[in-house]
C-alpha positions in Angstrom: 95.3 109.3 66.4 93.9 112.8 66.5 96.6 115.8 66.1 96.6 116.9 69.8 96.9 113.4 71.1 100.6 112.5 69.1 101.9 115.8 70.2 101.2 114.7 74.0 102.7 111.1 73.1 106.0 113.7 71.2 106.1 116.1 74.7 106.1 112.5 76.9 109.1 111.2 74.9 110.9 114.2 74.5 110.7 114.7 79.0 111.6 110.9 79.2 114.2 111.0 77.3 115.5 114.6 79.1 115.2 113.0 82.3 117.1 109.6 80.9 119.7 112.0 79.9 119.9 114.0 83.3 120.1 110.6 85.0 123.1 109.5 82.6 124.8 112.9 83.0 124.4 112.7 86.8 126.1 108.6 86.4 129.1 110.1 84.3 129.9 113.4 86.5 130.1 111.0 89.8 132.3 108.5 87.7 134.2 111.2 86.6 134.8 112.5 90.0 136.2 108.7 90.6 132.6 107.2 92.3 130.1 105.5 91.2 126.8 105.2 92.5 127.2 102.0 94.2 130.4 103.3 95.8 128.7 106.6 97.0 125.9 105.1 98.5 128.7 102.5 100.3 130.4 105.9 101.4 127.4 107.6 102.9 126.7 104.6 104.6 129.9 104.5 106.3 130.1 108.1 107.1 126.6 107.4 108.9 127.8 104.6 111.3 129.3 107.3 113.6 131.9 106.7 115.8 134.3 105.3 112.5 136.5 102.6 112.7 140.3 103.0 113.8 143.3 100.7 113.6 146.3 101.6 115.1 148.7 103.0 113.5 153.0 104.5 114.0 153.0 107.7 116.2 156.6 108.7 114.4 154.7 108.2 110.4 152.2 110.4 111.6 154.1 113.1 112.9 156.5 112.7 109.9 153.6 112.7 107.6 151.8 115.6 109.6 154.9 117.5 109.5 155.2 117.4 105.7 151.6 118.1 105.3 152.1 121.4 107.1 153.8 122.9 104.2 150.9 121.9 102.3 147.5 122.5 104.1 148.9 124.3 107.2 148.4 122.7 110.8 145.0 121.4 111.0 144.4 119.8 107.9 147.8 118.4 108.2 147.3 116.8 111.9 143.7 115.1 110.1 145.8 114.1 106.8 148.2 112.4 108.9 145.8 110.4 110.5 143.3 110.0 107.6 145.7 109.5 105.0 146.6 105.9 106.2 143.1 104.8 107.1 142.1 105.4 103.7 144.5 102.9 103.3 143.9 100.5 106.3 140.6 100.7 106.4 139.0 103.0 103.0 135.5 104.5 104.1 134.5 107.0 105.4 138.3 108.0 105.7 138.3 107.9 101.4 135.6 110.8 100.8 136.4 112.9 103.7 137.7 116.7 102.3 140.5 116.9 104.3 141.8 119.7 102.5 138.8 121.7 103.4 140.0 122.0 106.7 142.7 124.4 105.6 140.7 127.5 107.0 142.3 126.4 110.3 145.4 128.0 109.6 146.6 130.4 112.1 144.1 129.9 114.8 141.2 129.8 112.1 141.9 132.0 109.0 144.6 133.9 111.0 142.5 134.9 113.7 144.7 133.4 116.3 142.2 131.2 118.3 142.3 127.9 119.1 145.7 126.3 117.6 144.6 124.6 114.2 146.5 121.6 115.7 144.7 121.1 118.3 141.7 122.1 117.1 142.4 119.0 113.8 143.2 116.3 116.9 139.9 117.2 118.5 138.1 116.9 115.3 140.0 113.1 114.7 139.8 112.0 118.2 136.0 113.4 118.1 135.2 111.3 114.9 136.9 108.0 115.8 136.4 107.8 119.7 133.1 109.4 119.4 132.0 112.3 121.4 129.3 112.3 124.0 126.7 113.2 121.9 127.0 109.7 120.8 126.4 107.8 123.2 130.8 107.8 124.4 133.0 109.8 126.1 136.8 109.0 125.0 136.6 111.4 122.0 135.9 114.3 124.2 138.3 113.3 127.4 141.0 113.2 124.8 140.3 116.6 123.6 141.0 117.3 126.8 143.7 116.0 127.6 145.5 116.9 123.9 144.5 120.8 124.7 145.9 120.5 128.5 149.0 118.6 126.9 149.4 121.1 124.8 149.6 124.0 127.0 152.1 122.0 129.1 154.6 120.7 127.3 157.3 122.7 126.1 156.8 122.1 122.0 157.9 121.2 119.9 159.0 117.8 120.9 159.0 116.3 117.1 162.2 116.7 115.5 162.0 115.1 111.5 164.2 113.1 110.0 164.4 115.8 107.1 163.8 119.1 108.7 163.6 122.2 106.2 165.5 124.1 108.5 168.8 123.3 110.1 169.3 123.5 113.1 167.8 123.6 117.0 163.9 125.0 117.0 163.5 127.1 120.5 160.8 125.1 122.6 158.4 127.1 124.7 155.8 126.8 127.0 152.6 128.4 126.1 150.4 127.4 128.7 147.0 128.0 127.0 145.8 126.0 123.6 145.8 129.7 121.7 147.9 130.1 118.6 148.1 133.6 119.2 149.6 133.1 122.7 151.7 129.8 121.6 152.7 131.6 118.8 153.5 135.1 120.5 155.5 133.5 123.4 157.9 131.8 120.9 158.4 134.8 118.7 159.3 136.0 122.0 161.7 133.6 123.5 163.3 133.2 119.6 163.2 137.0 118.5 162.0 135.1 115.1 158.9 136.9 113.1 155.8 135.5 112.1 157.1 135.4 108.5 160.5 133.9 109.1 161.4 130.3 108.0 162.2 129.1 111.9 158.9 130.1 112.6 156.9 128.1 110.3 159.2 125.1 110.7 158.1 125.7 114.6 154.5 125.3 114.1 154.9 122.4 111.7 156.9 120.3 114.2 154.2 121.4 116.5 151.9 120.1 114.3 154.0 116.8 114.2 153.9 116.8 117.9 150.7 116.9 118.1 149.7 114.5 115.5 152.2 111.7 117.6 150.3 112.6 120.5 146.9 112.1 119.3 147.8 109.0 118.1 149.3 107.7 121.0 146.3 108.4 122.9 144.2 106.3 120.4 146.4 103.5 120.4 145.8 103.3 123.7 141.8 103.7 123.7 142.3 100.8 120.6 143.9 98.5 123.4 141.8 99.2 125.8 144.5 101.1 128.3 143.5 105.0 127.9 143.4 106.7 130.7 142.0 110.7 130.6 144.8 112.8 132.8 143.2 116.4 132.1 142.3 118.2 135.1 140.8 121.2 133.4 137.5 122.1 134.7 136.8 125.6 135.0 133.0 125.9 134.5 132.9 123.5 137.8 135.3 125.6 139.5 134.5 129.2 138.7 131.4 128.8 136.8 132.6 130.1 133.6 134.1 128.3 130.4 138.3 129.4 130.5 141.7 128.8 131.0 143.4 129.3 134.2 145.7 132.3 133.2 143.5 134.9 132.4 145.9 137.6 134.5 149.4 136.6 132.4 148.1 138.2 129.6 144.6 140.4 131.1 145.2 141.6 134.3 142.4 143.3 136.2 139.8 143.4 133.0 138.6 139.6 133.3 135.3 139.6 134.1 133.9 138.0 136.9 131.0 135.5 136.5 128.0 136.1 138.8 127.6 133.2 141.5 124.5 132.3 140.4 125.9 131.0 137.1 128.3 128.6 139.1 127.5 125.0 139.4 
């Protein structure tokens, strides 16, 4: 064998057996992470058969778990853990690979920015991925995100009292009449003369969590049997031909703008 013809052999061996090793390394780090490659391709699989699988579960375990959860990941994550926690145990994939803790940026109306209540904003996600949103060929997912946001705004929260709350005694309930955490959140600071910071004021918004968490789940126990019924009668782009809320003035007065006729439908 001529000189330049057993180094090309050596330089074949030597990237065969670097891309052997890559392929082992890649096996070890996915085992390590608690996977392996069988069980990944199981969980992408399941992830990809979209709207995922739901049994029913206890409205009062959720919000107990949902409240506790609060203190950990804050109120979105903890209305998903709730729900996800036990169908990792009922049911295992997808619910065993999803991040749930990634979903602590909704905090505080996203990262404190006061929008949408991370509460609501988790049960939409949940009710999204189980009922399955229109996109995908149903509509239950996104009539219950509906009905959870108008619920919200209605309903004088929280309503979910814990076995073991971390603050004694009564929690002021208020009305917030919009889904906003800075407006939920304002208009009980308000009514309890509590400040953002204060212990009655995060045990408020993880009952409300709670609350919302039994509510979701009632709602899907009802799809599961076959009795849900959507109640929300929210529908401003069909009545003003704009995307809103209905009290605009309580906290804007004059400045709303108005949308041109031409944009109503």
């Amino acid at each position: 064998m001529s000189r330049n013809k057993e180094c090309q052999c050596n330089q074949e061996r030597r990237s065969l057996l670097v891309g052997a090793g890559k392929i082992a390394a890649g096996a070890a780090l996915v085992s390590a992470g608690g996977f392996t490659m069988p069980q990944l391709a199981k969980a992408k699989a399941a992830a990809q058969q979209w709207p995922w699988p739901y049994v029913k579960l206890d409205p009062a375990k959720t919000a107990e778990l949902a409240y506790e959860e609060w203190y950990r990941v804050f109120c979105g994550a903890a209305v998903i853990s709730s729900v996800f926690s036990q169908l990792r145990e009922k049911v295992g994939e997808p619910y065993t690979s999803f991040p749930v803790d990634a979903f602590v940026f909704l905090e505080g109306g996203q990262v404190g920015w006061g929008t949408v209540c991370g509460s609501n904003a988790g049960a939409n996600m949940v009710a999204n991925l189980i009922a399955g949103p229109r996109i995908a060929g149903a509509k239950e997912g996104h009539l219950m995100s509906e009905d959870a946001l108008q619920w919200y705004s209605e309903t004088a929260l929280p309503v979910f009292v814990p076995k073991k709350p971390k603050v004694a005694g009564e929690i002021v309930k208020t009305t917030s009449q919009s889904p906003l955490c800075h407006v939920s959140v304002g208009k009980w600071m308000k009514a309890s003369g509590k400040p953002i910071g204060s212990a009655e004021r995060k045990d408020r918004c993880a009952r409300v969590a709670a609350s919302v968490a039994y509510n979701l789940v009632t709602m899907l126990n009802d799809w599961k049997d076959g009795k849900y019924v959507a109640k929300s009668t929210h529908a401003p782009v069909r009545d003003f031909g704009i995307t809103g809320q209905f009290n605009c003035l309580e906290c804007h007065g004059n400045g709303v703008p108005t949308p041109p006729l031409a944009a109503k439908k």
